[in-house]
C-alpha positions in Angstrom: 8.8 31.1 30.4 7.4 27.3 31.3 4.3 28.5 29.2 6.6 29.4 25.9 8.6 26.3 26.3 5.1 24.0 26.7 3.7 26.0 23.8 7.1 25.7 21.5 7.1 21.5 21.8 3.6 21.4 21.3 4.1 23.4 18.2 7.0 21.4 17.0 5.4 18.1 18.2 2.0 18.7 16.0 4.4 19.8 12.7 6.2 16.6 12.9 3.3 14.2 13.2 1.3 16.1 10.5 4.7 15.9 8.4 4.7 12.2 8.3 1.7 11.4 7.8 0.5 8.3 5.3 -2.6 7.3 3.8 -3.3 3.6 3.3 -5.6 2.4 0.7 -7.1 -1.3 0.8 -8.3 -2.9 -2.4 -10.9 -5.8 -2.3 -10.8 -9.2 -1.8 -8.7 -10.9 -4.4 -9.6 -14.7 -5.1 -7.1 -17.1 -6.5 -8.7 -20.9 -7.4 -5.4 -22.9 -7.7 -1.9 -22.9 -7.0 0.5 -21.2 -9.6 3.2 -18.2 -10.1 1.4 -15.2 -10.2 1.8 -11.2 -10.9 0.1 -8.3 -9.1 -1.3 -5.7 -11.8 -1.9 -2.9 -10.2 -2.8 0.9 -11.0 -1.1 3.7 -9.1 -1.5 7.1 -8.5 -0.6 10.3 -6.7 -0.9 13.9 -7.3 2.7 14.2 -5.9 6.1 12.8 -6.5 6.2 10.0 -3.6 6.8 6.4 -2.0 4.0 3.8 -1.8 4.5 0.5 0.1 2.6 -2.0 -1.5 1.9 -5.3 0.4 -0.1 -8.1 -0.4 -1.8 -10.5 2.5 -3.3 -13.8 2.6 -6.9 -13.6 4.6 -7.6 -16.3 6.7 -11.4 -17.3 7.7 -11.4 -15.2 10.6 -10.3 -11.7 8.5 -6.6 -12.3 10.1 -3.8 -11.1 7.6 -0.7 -12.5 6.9 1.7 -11.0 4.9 3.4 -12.6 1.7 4.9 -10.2 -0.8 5.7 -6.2 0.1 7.6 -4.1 -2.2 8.1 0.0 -2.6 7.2 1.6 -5.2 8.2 5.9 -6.0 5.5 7.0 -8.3 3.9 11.0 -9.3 1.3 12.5 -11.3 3.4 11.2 -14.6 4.3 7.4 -13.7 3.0 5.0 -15.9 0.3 2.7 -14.6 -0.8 0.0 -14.2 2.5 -1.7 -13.1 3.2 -5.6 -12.6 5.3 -6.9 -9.9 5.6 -11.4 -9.5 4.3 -12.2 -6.3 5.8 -16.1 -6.7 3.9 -19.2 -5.6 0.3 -18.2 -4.1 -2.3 -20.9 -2.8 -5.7 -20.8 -3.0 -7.6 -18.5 -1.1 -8.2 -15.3 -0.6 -5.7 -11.7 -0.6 -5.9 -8.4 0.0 -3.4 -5.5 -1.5 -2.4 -2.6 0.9 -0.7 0.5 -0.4 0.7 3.1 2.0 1.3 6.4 0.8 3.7 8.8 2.2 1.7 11.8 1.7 -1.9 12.8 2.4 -3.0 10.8 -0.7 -3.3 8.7 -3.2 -5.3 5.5 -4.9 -4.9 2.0 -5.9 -7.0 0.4 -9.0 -7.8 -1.3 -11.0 -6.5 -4.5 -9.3 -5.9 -8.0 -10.3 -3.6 -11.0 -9.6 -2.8 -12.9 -12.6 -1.5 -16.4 -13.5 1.9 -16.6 -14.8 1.9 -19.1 -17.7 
């Protein structure tokens, strides 16, 4: 009887971890020379109906992240892309955009912070 029991939370326990399961994708380095209001452009895509987290850091010199605009996004095979989203004030330096997907899968691209004029 201990056996079934150990073998039914097992079971259950490896169904619920594989059920909520995300994906994150990490674009590259995006460089901003000067001070300004800027937009994030940015393509999305999934093969299924779901959420995408979408957060974009600041990197400091030593690769640490700090985060400074996050927004979520529901998007499927059918959404329109890319989609723009204003960031506000960013300084000069380098980001980085991080999209986490609640399924298995999905992408990010192309990328691109632009100036607001």
């Amino acid at each position: 009887m201990k056996k079934v029991v150990m073998i039914l939370l097992l079971a259950c326990f490896s169904f619920s971890t594989s059920a909520f399961a995300a994906y994150t994708a990490t674009s590259h380095d995006l460089t901003v020379s000067q001070s300004a209001q800027y937009k994030l452009s940015v393509g999305l895509w999934s093969s299924t109906n779901e959420t995408v987290e979408l957060s974009l850091y600041s990197k400091g010199p030593s690769g640490q992240l700090n985060k400074v605009f996050s927004i979520t996004a529901n998007i499927g095979p059918t959404s329109s892309s890319p989609v723009e989203y204003s960031v506000g004030y960013l300084s000069p330096g380098t980001y980085v955009l991080k999209g986490e997907f609640q399924g298995s899968y999905g992408s990010l691209g192309p990328i691109s912070l632009n100036q607001v004029y």
